[in-house]
N, C-alpha and C positions, 0 to 999 in steps of 0.2 A: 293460524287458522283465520279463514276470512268470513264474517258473519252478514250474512243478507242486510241489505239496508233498507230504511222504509221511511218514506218522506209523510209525516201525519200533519193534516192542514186542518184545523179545526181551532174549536172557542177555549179561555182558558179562564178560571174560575182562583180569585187566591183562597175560600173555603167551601169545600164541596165536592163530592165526585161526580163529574159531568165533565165531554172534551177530552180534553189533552190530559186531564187528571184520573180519566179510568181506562186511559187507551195506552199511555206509553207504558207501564209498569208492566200489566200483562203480558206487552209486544216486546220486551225487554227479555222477560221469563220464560219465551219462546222463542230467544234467541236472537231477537230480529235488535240489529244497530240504530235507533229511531233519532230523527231529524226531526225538529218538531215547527211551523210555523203557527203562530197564534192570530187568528181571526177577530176575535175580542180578548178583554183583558178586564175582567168585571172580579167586583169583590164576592161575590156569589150568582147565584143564578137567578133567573132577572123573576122567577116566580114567588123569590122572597122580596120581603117589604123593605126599601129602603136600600138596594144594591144603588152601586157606583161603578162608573168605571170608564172606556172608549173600545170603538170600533178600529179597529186596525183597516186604514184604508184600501182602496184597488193598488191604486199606486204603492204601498208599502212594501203589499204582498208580494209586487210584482217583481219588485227592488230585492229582497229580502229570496225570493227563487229564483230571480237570476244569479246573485251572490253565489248561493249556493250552486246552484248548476255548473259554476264555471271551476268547479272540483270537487263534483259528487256526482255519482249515478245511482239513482236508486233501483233496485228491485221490484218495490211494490209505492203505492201512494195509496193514501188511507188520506178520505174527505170527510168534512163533519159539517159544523154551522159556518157557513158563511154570509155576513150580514149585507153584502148587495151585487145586483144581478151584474153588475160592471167584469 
């Protein structure tokens, strides 16, 4: 059986659901195969006091979906926070 595939580009939180943490699970439970690139990489969400973390740059992202493009095709692409206009 071949299960749709879905490329998710959004922020990633290690405590909290926000991003990549309240999107793949759902999209998993509905059957969809998820790819996931991470746009930031924060210990929480930047509205609490005292998160940490980095922005994943243009260049990364760029690096990181080429990779993958050169043996995957997705179905659908699901976008989130992306932290610059590059």
């Amino acid at each position: 059986m071949s299960y749709p595939r879905l490329l998710s580009i959004q922020s990633h939180v290690s405590s909290g659901r926000v991003g990549q943490k309240c999107a793949v699970f759902p999209l998993s439970l509905l059957g969809y195969e998820v790819d996931e690139i991470n746009t930031v990489n924060y210990s929480t969400h930047t509205g609490h006091q005292g998160w940490k973390g980095h922005k994943t740059t243009p260049e990364q992202i760029n690096m990181l979906l080429v990779a993958l493009q050169s043996h995957t095709m997705w179905d659908k692409i699901l976008t989130g926070y992306i932290p610059d206009k590059k």
